[in-house]
Residue frames as a rotation matrix with the C-alpha (Angstrom) as fourth column:
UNK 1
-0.269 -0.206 -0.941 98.39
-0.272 -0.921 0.279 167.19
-0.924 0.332 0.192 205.67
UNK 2
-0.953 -0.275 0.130 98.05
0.010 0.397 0.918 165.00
-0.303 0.876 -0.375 202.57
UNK 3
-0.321 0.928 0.188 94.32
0.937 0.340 -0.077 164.84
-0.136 0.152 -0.979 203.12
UNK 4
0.191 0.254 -0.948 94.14
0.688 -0.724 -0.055 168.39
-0.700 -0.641 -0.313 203.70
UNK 5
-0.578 -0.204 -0.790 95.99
-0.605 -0.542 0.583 169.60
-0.547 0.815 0.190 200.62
UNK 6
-0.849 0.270 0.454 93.56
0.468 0.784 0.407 166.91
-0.246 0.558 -0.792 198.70
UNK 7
0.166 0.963 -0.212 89.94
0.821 -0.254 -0.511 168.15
-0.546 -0.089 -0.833 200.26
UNK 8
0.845 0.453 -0.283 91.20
0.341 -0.866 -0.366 172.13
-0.411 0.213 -0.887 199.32
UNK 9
-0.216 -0.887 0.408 93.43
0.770 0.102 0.630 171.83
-0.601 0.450 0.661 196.39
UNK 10
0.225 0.368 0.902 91.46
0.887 -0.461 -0.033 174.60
0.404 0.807 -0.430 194.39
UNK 11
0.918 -0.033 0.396 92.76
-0.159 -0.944 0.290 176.98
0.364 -0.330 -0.871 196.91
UNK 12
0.800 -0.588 -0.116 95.65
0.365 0.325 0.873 175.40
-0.476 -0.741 0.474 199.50
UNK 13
0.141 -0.966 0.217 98.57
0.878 0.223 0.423 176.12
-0.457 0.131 0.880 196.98
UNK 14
0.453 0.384 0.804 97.38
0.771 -0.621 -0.138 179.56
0.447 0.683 -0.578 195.85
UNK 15
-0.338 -0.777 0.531 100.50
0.124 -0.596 -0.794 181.81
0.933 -0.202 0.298 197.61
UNK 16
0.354 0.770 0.530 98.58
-0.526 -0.305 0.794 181.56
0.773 -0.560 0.297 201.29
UNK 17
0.912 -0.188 0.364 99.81
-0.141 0.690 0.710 178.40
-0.385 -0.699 0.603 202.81
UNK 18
0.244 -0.818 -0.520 103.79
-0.388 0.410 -0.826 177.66
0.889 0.403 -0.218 203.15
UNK 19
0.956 -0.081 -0.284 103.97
0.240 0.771 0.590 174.53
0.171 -0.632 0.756 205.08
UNK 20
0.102 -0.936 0.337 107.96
0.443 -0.261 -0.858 175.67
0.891 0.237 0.388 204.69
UNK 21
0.054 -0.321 0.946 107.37
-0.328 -0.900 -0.287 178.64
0.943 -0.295 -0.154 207.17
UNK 22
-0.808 0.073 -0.585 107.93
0.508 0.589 -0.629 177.84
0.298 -0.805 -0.513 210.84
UNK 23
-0.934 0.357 -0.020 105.02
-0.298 -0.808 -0.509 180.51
-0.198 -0.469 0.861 211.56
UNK 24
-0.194 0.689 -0.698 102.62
-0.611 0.472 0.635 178.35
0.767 0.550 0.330 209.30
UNK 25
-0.972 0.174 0.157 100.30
0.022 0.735 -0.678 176.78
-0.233 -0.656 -0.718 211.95
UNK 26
-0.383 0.856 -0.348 97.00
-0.400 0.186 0.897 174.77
0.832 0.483 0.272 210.75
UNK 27
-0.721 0.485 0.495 94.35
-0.530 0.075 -0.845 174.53
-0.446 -0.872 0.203 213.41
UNK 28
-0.614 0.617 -0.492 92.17
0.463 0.786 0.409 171.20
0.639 0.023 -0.769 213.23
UNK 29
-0.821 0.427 0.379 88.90
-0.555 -0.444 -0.703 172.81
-0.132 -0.788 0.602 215.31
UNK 30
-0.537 0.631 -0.560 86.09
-0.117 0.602 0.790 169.87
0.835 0.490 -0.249 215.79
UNK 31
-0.341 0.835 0.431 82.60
-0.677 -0.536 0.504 170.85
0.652 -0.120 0.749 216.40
UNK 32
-0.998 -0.012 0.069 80.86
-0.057 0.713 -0.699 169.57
-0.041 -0.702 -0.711 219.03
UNK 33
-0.058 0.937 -0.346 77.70
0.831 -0.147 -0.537 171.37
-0.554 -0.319 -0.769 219.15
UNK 34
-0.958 -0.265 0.111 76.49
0.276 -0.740 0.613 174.33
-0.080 0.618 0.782 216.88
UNK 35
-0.099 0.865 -0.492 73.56
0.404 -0.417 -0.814 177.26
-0.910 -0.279 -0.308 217.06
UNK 36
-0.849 -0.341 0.404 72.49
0.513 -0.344 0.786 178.44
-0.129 0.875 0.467 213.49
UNK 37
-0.082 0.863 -0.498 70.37
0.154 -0.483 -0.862 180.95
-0.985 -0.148 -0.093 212.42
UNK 38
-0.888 0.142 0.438 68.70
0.437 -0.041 0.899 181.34
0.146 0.989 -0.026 209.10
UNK 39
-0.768 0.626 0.134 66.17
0.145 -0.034 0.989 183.64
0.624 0.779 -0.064 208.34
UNK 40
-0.072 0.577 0.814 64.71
-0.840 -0.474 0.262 183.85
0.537 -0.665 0.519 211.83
UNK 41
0.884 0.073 -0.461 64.96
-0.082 0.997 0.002 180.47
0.460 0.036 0.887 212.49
UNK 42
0.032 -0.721 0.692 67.13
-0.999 -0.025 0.020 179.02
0.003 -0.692 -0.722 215.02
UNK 43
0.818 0.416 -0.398 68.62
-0.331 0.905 0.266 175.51
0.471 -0.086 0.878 215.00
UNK 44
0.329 -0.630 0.703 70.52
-0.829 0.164 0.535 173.57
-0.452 -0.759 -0.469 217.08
UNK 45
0.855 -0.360 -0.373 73.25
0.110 0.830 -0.547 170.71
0.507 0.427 0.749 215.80
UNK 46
0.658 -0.118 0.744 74.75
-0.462 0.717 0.522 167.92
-0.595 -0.687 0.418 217.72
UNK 47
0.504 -0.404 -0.763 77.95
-0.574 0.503 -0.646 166.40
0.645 0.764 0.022 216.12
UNK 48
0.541 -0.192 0.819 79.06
-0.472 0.737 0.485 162.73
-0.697 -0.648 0.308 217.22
UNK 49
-0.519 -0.841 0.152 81.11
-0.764 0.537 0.359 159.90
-0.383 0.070 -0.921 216.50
């Protein structure tokens, strides 16, 4: 959590997040693979270790 309130302190403590609530649940979601489009353009990214 410590890293987490660090990366997005310009927002994290703005009346959104209360680590307090028991309902307060932060999802960690890591990418594996990923289709983007820009512009007509299609690209594909590959995320590893």
């Amino acid at each position: 959590m410590t890293k987490l309130r660090d990366i997005f302190a310009a927002w994290y403590s703005n009346g959104h997040t209360n680590e307090s609530d028991p309902n307060t649940c932060v999802l960690r979601i890591k990418l594996t693979d990923a289709v983007l489009f820009d512009q007509g353009v299609k690209y594909r990214a590959k995320f590893s270790n």
